[in-house]
C-alpha positions in Angstrom: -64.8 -43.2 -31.9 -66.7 -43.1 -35.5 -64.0 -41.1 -36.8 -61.6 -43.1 -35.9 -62.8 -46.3 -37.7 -63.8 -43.9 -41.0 -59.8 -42.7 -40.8 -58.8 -46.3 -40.5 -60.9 -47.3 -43.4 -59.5 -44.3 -45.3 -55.8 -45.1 -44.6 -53.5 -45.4 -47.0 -51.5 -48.1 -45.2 -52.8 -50.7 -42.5 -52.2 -49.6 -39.3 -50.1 -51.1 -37.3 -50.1 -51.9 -33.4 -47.6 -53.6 -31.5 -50.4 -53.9 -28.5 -50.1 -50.3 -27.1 -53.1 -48.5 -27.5 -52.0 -44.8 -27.8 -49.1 -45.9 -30.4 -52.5 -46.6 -32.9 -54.3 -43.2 -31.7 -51.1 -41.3 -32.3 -51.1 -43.3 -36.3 -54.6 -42.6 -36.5 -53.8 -38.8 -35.6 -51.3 -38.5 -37.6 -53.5 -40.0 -40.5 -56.1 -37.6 -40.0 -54.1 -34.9 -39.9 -52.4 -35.7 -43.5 -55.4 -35.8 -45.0 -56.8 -32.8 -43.9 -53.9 -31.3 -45.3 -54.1 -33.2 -48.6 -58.1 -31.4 -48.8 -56.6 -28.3 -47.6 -54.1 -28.1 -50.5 -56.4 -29.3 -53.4 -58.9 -26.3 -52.1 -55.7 -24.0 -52.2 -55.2 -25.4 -55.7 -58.6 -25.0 -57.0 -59.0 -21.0 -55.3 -55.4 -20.4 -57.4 -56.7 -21.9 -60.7 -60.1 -19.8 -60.2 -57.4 -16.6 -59.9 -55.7 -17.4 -62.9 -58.1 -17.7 -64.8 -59.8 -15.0 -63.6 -56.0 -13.1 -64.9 -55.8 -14.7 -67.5 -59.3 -13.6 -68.9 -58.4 -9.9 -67.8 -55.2 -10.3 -70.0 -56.6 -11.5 -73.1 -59.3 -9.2 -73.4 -56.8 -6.0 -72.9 -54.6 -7.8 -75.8 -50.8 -7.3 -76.2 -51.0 -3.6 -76.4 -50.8 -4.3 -72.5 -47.5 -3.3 -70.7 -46.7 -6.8 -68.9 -49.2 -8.6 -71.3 -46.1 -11.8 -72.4 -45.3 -12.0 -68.5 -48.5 -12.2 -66.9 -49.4 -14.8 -70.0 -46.2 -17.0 -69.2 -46.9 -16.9 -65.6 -50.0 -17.6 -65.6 -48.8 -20.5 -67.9 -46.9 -21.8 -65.8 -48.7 -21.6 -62.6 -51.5 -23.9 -64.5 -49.6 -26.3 -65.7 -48.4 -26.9 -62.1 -51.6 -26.6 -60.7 -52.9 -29.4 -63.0 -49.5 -31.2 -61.9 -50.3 -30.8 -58.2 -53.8 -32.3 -59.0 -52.8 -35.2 -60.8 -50.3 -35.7 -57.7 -53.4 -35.5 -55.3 -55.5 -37.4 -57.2 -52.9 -39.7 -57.5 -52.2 -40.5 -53.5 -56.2 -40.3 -52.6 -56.7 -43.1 -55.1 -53.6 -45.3 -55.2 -52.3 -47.4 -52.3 -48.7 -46.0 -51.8 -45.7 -47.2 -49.4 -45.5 -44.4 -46.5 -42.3 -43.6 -47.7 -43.4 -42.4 -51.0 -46.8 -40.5 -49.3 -44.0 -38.7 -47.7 -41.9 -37.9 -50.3 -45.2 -36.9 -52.7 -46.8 -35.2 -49.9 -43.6 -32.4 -49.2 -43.4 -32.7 -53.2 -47.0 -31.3 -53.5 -46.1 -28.7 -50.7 -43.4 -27.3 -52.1 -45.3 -27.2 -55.7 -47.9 -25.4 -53.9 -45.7 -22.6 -52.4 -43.8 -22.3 -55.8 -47.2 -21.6 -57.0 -47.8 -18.7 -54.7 -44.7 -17.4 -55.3 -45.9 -17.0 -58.8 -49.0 -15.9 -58.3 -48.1 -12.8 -56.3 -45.8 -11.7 -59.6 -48.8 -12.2 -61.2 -51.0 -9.6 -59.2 -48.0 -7.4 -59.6 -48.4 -7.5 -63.1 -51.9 -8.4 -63.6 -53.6 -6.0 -65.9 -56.0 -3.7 -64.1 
C-alpha cells in the first residue's frame, strides 16, 4: 500500500477514478510499470554511452592508420549524439508535467531512439578496433 501512494505522488497526471476501485489499481499499475521502463532505458543509455566511449578511446589511440577508423568515428558520433538526445528526452518527462498523450508519444519516441542506437552499436563492435 506504500508504493502505491509514492507512485501516485510520482505520477505524471492525476489519477483519475470514476468510483471503481480496480480501474485506479490498474492506472496505478500501469504508472509503475512506465516508469520502470523510463529507469530501465536511461541505465540502457548510460551502459551504451560507457561503450562508446570505451570505442571511441580504442579508436583514437590506434589513429587513422586504422582500417574502419572514419566509420567507427561517425558511428560512434552518431550514437552519442542520440544518446544525449534520449537523455534530454528522459530528463525531460521525469521533470515536466506532460498531457498522457504526449508521455505516449515521447515514451515510443525514446524506444525507438533507443533500439536505433543498438542497431548502431552492434556495427560498431563489428568494426571496433581491436
Amino acid at each position: 500500500m506504500a508504493s502505491e501512494v509514492v507512485e501516485l505522488k510520482e505520477a505524471t497526471e492525476p489519477l483519475t477514478s470514476n468510483g471503481d476501485q480496480g480501474d485506479l489499481e490498474e492506472q496505478v499499475t500501469k504508472k509503475g510499470i512506465n516508469k520502470k521502463k523510463r529507469i530501465a532505458v536511461g541505465m540502457l543509455d548510460v551502459a551504451l554511452l560507457m561503450a562508446n566511449a570505451t570505442q571511441l578511446k580504442a579508436a583514437l589511440e590506434h589513429g587513422p592508420d586504422s582500417k574502419y577508423y572514419t566509420p567507427v568515428i561517425a558511428l560512434v558520433s552518431v550514437s552519442l549524439i542520440l544518446q544525449i538526445i534520449v537523455g534530454v528526452l528522459l530528463v525531460f518527462i521525469v521533470n515536466l508535467h506532460v498531457k498522457m498523450s504526449l508521455l505516449g508519444t515521447l515514451e515510443n519516441v525514446i524506444t525507438s531512439m533507443t533500439i536505433f542506437i543498438v542497431v548502431i552499436n552492434i556495427f560498431i563492435t563489428v568494426f571496433a578496433v581491436q
